[in-house]
C-alpha positions, -999 to +999 in steps of 0.1 A: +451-821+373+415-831+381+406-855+354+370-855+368+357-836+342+320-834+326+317-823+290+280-803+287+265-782+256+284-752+269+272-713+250+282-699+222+290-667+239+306-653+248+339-665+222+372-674+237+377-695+268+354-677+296+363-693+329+339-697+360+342-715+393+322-743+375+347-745+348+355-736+315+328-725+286+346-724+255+334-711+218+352-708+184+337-692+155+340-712+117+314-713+093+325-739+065+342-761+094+328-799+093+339-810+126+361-795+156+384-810+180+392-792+214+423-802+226+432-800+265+475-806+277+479-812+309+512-784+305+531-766+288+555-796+279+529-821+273+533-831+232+495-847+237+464-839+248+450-851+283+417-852+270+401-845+230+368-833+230+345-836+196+324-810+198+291-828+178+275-805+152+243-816+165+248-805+202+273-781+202+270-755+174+247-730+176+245-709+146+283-706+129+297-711+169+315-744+178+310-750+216+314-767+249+316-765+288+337-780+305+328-786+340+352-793+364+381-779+347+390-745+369+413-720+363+437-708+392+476-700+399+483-732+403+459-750+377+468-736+342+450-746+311+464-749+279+443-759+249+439-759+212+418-768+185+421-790+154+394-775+128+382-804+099+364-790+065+378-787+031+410-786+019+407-764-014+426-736-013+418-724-048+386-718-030+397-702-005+397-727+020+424-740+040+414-767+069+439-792+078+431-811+103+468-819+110+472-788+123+464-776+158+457-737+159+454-716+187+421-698+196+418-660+179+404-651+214+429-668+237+441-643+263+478-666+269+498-686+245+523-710+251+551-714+229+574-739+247+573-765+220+565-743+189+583-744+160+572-724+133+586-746+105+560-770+110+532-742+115+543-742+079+554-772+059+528-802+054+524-829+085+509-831+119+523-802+142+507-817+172+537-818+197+555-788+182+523-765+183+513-732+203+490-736+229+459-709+240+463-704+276+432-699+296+437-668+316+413-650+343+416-615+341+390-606+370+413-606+394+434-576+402+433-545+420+428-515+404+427-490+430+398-468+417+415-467+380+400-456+350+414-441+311+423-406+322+402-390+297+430-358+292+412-336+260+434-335+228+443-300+233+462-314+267+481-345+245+516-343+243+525-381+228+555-399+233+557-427+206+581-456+220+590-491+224+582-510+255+614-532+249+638-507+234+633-480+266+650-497+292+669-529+274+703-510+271+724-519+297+730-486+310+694-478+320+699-485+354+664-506+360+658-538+376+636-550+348+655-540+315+633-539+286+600-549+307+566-532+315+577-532+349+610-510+334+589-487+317+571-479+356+604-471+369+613-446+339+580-427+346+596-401+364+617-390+333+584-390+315+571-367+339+598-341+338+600-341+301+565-328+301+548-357+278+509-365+287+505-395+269+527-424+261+525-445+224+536-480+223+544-497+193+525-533+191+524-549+226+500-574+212+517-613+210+539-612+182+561-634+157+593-627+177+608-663+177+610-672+137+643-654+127+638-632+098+669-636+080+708-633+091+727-599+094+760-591+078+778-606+108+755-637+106+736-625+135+701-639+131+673-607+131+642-611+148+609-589+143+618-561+169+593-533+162+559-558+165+541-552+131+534-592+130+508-602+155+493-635+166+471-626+199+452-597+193+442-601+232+476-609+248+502-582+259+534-594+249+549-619+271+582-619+264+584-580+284+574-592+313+596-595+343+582-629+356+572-644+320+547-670+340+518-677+318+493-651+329+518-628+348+518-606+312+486-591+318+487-580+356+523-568+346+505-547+318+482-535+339+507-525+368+527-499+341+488-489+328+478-478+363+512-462+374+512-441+339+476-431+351+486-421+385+514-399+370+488-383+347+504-399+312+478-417+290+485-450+274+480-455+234+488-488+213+497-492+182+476-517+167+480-541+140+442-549+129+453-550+085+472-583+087+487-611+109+516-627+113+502-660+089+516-644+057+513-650+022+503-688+011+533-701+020+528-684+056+524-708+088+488-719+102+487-706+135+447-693+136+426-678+110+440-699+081+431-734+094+397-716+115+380-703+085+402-688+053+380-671+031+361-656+058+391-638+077+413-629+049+409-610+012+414-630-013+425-630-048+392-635-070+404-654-098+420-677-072+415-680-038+444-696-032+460-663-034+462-632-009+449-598-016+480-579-004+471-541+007+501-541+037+530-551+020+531-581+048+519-613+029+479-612+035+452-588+046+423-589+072+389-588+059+381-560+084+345-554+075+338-588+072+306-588+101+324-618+119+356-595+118+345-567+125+333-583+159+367-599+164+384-562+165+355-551+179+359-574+210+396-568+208+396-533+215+368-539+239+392-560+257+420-538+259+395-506+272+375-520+297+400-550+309+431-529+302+426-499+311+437-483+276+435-446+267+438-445+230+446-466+197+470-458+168+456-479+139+487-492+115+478-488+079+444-475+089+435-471+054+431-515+048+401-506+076+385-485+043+378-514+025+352-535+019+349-573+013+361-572-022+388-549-013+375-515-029+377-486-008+340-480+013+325-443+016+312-459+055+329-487+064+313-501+090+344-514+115+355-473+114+317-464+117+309-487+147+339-475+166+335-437+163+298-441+174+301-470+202+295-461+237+324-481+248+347-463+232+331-429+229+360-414+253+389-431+235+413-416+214+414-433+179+440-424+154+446-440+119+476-442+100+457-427+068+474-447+041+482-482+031+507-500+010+494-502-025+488-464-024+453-455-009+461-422+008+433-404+026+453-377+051+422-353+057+393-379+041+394-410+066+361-417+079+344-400+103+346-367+126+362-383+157+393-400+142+425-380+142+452-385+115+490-391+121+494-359+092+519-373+069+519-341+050+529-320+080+559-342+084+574-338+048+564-299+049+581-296+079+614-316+066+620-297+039+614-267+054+642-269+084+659-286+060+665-253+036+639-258+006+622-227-009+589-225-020+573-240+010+563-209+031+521-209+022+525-248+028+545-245+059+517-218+074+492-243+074+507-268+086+519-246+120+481-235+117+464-269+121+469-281+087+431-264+080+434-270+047+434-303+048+409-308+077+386-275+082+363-289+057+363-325+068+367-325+109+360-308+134+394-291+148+428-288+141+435-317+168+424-337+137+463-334+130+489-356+148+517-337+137+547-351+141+587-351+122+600-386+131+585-418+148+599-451+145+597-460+108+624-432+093+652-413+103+658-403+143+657-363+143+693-368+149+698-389+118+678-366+099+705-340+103+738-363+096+728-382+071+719-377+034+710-410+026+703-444+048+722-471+061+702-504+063+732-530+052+723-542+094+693-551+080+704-578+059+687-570+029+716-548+009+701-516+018+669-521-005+647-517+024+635-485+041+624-451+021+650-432+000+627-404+003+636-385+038+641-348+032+670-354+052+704-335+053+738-347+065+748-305+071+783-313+051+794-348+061+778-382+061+772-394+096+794-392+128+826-360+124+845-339+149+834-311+130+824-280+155+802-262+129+785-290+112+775-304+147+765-269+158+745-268+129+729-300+132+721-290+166+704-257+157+685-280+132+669-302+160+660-270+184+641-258+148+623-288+146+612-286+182+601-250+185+580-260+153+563-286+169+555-274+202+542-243+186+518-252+159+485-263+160+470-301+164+485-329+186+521-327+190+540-364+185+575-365+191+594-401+188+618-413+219+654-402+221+651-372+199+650-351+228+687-361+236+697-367+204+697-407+197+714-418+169+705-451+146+738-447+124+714-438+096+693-467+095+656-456+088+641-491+088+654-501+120+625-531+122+647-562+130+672-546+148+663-558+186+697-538+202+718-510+208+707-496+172+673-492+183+675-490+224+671-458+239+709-450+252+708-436+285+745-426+283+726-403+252+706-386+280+736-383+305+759-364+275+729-348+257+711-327+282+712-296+268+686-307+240+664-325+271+665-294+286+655-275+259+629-299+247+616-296+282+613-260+280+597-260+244+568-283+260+563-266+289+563-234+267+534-252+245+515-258+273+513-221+286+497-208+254+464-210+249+461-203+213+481-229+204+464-257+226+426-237+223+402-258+202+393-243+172+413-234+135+426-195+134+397-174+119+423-142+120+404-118+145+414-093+167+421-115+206+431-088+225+436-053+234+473-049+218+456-053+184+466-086+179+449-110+160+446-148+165+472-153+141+490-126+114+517-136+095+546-116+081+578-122+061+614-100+063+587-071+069+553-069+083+527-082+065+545-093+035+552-134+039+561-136+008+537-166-002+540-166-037+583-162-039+597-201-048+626-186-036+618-175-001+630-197+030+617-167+059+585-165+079+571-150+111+541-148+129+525-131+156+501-152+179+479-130+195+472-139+232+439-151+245+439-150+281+452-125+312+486-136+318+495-152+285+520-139+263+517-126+227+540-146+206+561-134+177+585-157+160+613-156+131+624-184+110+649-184+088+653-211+066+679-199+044+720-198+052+720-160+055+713-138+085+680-119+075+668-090+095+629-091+103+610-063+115+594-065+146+554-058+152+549-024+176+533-037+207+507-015+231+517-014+268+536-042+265+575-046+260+590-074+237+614-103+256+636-127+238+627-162+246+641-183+223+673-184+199+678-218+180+714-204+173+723-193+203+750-209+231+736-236+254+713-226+285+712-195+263+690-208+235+660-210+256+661-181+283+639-190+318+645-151+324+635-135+288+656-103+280+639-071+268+644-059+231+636-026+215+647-031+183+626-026+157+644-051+133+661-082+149+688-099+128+680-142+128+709-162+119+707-186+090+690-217+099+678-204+133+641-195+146+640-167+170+608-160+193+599-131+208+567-131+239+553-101+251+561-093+288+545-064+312+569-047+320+609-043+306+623-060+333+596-089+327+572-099+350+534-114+345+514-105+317+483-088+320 
C-alpha cells in the first residue's frame, strides 16, 4: 500500500467513509467522546494498524462530528481499506456511558466489514480486542451498471408478496443452482417466481448480521447459528456471507445483480428491516458500534440506572429511534438502500419500538415514521410495519400515518380459526375478506392498508398448520419453551407425518381453503415460501436458528407437490383477473352492474341470511359483483363445519353460473381452466371445502360481457 499519505481537516459530511480519487474523507458521529482514534490495517490479517490517526478536537470536530481526510489513500479492486476506530470518554455505565478505549468498533456507516480475525468473546469480556476485532471496509458503490434501472413502482392493488429467505431458497442441495443459498441463486430461481404469479419478493434481513457467535448447541450437540437475521451489525451492508464470490465489496454488486434481474422480470424487491435493536444486546452484550460510539445517545436506557437497557424487542437493548442523531442514521440507511440499491419497499420488524419517544412512551407523531411517510425520497416506496412490539404495544389499524400499510395480525388469527372449524367468527371473518374496514376505514386510506397474510416465517408453515396441534421446537435447543403456543392450528386427527388417505386429503383441502381466501379478499395478499407446495418444518414454529433442511425450501417438495403449485398458480392468476378485489377502495355495497349485483352482498345457507349473530355457525357466501366488461361475477360457499351444507344460489340475469373452484374436489379438478355450467339452484359444499361459482356468457362459457 501507498504509505504516502497526508492527514488534512477532512468534512464532517457526509458520515461514513466517502471515497474520492483524492482519497478518503471520513466522519463519525459521538457527542460525549473525549478523543478518537482512526485506525488504518494494511489487510484483512493485519492484527495492527499501518497508521493511527488522532483526530484533534480542535481541528477535526465540527459540531458533535469527529473527522478527517485522508489524502492519498484510494480505494480500488486492488487497494482495499480496512479501518476502525477506538472512541475515548467516560467509562460510567450507570450513566449511561460506555467508552473503552480498549475496544476498536466498526463504523455505524461502514458499507464492508471484515471479520477474519473477529472473535466475539472478546467484543465482550474486558481487555484490548485490537487484533481480534472487525474491521469497516471502505467500499465504492459508484460503480456499476445499471442498465436504465429504477424501483418498479407496481401500485398495491398489483402486489402479490412472496416473503422468503435469500439463504434458505436455494441452499438445499437439490435446488439445482450453481450458487446455492446466494443472491446470485435467487436470479436463477426467478423464473419459478414468474410462473407462480408473485409481483413482489420479501427478504428477511439481508443486512450484516451476528451469524458467526453460535447461539447455543442443539440436541445432537450441533451448534445453532442466527439463521433468520433479526440481529444486525451493518445497517448498510448486504449480507456477505450470500454471496457467491465473498470478496470484500463483491456483496453489493451481487445485491444489486438479483435487484435488477427481479426488476427486469417485473417482481419488486422488499427487506425486512431490523431498525428496534442490534445485535450488541443486553449489558453483558459485545461492543461492536453504538455501545463504545456513544451509549446513551443510541440506546433506551433504564432511568433509575443507565447501566441497564430498556428492552421493548425481547432481544437485549432497544434503538432510540427518535433520537434526532438516530433518526438520521435510519434515515440515511434506508436512503442508502433506495437510491444505491435499487429497493422497492421496507417491512419494518417490531414497527411499533419506531412509536416511541426518547423516554420510551408511545408518541402520537413520531418523527422517524413522520419523516419517512412525507420524504421525497421515499415518497414511491412501499413502507410496512410490523404494528406491535414485545412488551405488548399493539397498534394493528392506529400506526402512524396514512401511507404505512400493516402486516394485519388480526386477519391472520380470524382466518386460522376460521379454516380451522371455529364458530362464531362469520361477522369477523367478512371483514377481514372485505379489507379488514373495520379496522382501517376510519384510519387509512384503502383496504391495501392490510397485508393479509396466514403464515410467514415466524409460526407454523401452512402445511404444519394442518398436522400439527402443537409445536415442536426441542431442535431448537431450548426444551420447547420457545415459539408461540398460540397457533389456531390443527393436526386433522394425528400429530404430524401419517399414511392416513383422509386426514391427508383433509389437510389438503385445508391449504386450497386457505389459498382461495387469500387471493380473494381485499388488501395486499402475503403468502410465505413453500406453502404453495406444501413444505413442512416438522412442527417447529420458531424455526430461527435452524440454518438447514428444516428451514430450506425443498425442491424435491415442488417436484412431488405440484398439484398445490398449480393450484396456487391458478388462485393468483384468478386474483389478478378481478377487479373488485384488486380495485382501490373499501365495499360501499352498491349496485356495479346490470345483473343487479352489488359490490359485495353476503349470504349464509340461504340468500341474504349470513347468519352474523349465530356462535354456532361455521357457513358463508358472497356474491362479488363485477366491475368491468369481461369480468366475472363471483359467488363463493364456505363451509367451515364437518357437514355437507346445501347453499342456495343467487338468480343471475343473462348470464349462466360455471363452477370454478371446489377445495374438495380430485386434483386438476379442484380448480377447473374450463368452468362447467350449473343450474342448480342449491349446490351442496362438502364439509371443510369452499366452492366458487363465476358468471360466464353463455352455458358453454365463453367471455363475459
Amino acid at each position: 500500500m501507498n504509505r504516502l499519505l497526508l492527514i488534512e481537516k477532512g468534512d464532517f459530511y457526509p458520515l461514513g467513509a466517502t471515497p474520492d480519487k483524492k482519497g478518503i474523507n471520513f466522519s463519525l458521529f459521538s457527542e460525549h467522546a473525549e478523543k478518537v482514534e482512526l485506525l488504518l490495517f494494511e489487510s484483512h490479517m493485519s492484527k495492527e494498524p499501518f497508521m493511527t490517526v488522532l483526530l484533534d478536537k480542535e481541528d477535526n470536530k465540527t459540531y458533535n462530528f469527529w473527522h478527517c481526510f485522508v489524502k492519498g489513500l484510494i480505494v480500488s479492486r486492488k487497494n482495499i481499506v480496512y479501518y476502525a476506530y477506538r472512541v475515548f470518554g467516560p467509562e460510567h455505565p450507570s450513566d449511561g456511558h460506555r467508552f473503552d478505549s480498549k475496544k476498536v468498533v466498526i463504523d455505524p456507516y461502514c458499507k464492508g466489514i471484515s471479520a477474519t480475525l473477529y472473535n466475539p468473546e472478546n467484543a465482550v469480556k474486558a481487555g484490548d480486542n485490537l487484533a481480534t476485532s472487525l474491521r469497516s471496509v471502505v467500499v465504492d458503490t459508484a460503480d456499476y451498471n445499471w442498465e436504465g434501472d429504477r424501483p418498479l413502482n407496481r401500485p398495491w392493488n398489483e402486489i402479490i408478496i412472496y416473503e422468503m429467505h435469500v439463504r434458505g431458497f436455494t441452499k438445499s442441495e437439490n435446488s439445482g443452482v450453481k450458487n446455492p443459498g446466494t443472491y446470485a441463486g435467487v436470479i436463477e430461481k426467478i423464473p419459478y417466481l414468474k410462473e407462480l404469479g408473485v409481483t413482489a419478493v420479501e427478504l428477511l434481513p439481508v443486512f450484516e448480521f451476528n451469524r458467526r457467535d453460535p447461539l447455543r448447541m442443539d440436541e445432537n450437540g450441533k451448534p445453532l447459528n442466527n439463521y433468520w437475521g433479526y440481529d444486525p451489525i451493518g445497517f448498510f451492508i448486504p449480507e456477505s456471507t450470500y454471496c457467491n464470490t465473498p470478496e470484500v465489496g463483491s456483496n453489493v454488486n451481487e445485491f444489486r445483480d438479483m435487484v435488477k434481474a427481479l426488476h427486469k422480470a417485473e417482481i419488486e424487491v422488499y427487506l425486512d428491516v431490523v431498525y428496534n435493536h442490534t445485535a450488541e444486546g443486553n449489558h453483558l452484550g459485545p461492543t461492536i458500534h453504538f455501545k463504545g460510539i456513544d451509549n446513551s445517545v443510541y440506546y433506551h436506557l433504564m432511568e433509575k440506572d443507565n447501566k441497564y437497557y430498556r428492552d421493548f424487542t425481547g432481544c437485549g437493548n432497544t434503538i432510540n429511534s427518535n433520537h434526532p442523531i438516530v433518526q438520521k442514521f435510519i434515515y440515511d440507511s434506508l436512503k442508502f438502500w433506495v437510491e444505491e440499491m435499487h429497493v422497492d419497499g421496507f417491512r419494518f420488524d417490531l414497527a411499533s419500538v419506531l412509536t416511541r419517544g426518547i423516554n420510551g412512551e408511545p408518541l402520537d407523531y413520531p418523527p422517524i415514521l413522520w419523516n419517512l411517510e412525507l420524504s421525497d425520497i421515499f415518497a414511491r416506496t412501499k413502507l410496512i410495519a410490523e404494528a406491535w412490539d414485545a412488551v405488548g404495544l399493539y397498534q394493528i389499524g392506529s400506526f402512524s400515518g396514512k401511507r404505512w400499510t400493516e402486516w394485519n395480525g388480526k386477519y391472520r388469527d380470524s382466518i386460522r380459526k376460521f379454516v380451522k372449524g371455529d364458530g362464531g367468527l362469520i361477522g369477523e371473518v367478512a371483514s377481514r375478506i372485505a379489507g379488514s374496514s373495520d379496522v382501517y376505514s376510519y384510519t387509512k386510506s384503502t383496504p391495501h392498508s392490510s397485508i393479509n397474510f396466514i403464515t410467514c416465517h415466524d409460526g407454523f408453515t401452512m402445511n404444519d398448520l394442518v398436522s400439527y396441534n402443537e409445536k415442536h421446537n426441542e431442535a431448537n435447543g431450548e426444551n420447547n419453551r420457545d415459539g408461540s403456543s398460540d397457533n389456531s392450528s390443527s393436526n386433522c386427527g394425528v400429530e404430524g407425518s401419517t399414511d392416513n388417505g383422509q386426514i391427508l386429503s383433509l389437510r389438503k383441502q385445508k391449504i386450497k381453503n386457505f389459498f382461495v381466501l387469500l387471493m380473494l379478499s381485499k388488501g395486499v395478499p402475503m403468502m410465505l415460501c413453500g406453502d404453495e407446495v406444501a413444505h413442512t418444518q416438522h412442527g417447529n414454529n420458531n424455526a430461527y436458528c435452524q440454518d438447514n433442511e428444516i428451514s430450506w425450501f425443498n425442491w424435491d417438495e415442488y417436484k412431488n407437490n405440484m398439484v398445490y403449485y398449480e393450484f396456487v398458480k391458478k388462485c393468483i392468476e384468478f386474483r389478478k383477473s378481478l377487479k373488485g378485489v384488486v380495485n382501490k377502495e373499501f365495499y360501499n355495497g352498491v349496485v356495479v352492474n346490470p345483473q343487479g349485483f352489488r359490490d359485495i352482498e353476503w349470504h349464509g345457507l340461504e340468500l341474504d341470511s349470513p347468519n352474523w349473530g349465530n356462535s354456532d355457525a361455521r357457513e358463508l357466501a358472497f356474491v362479488m359483483g363485477a366491475f368491468e366488461r369481461g369480468v366475472p361475477d363471483v359467488f363463493v360457499m364456505m363451509n367451515m363445519g364437518q357437514a355437507t351444507q346445501s347453499f342456495a344460489v343467487p338468480k343471475i340475469k343473462k348470464r349462466f353460473w360455471h363452477i370454478q373452484i371446489d377445495t374438495s374436489a380430485a386434483d386438476g379438478e379442484d380448480f377447473s381452466i374450463d368452468p362447467k355450467y350449473t343450474e342448480a339452484k342449491r349446490i351442496s359444499v362438502k364439509g371443510h371445502s369452499i366452492v366458487v361459482l363465476v358468471s360466464k356468457n353463455s352455458k358453454s362459457g365463453g367471455e363475459n360481457n
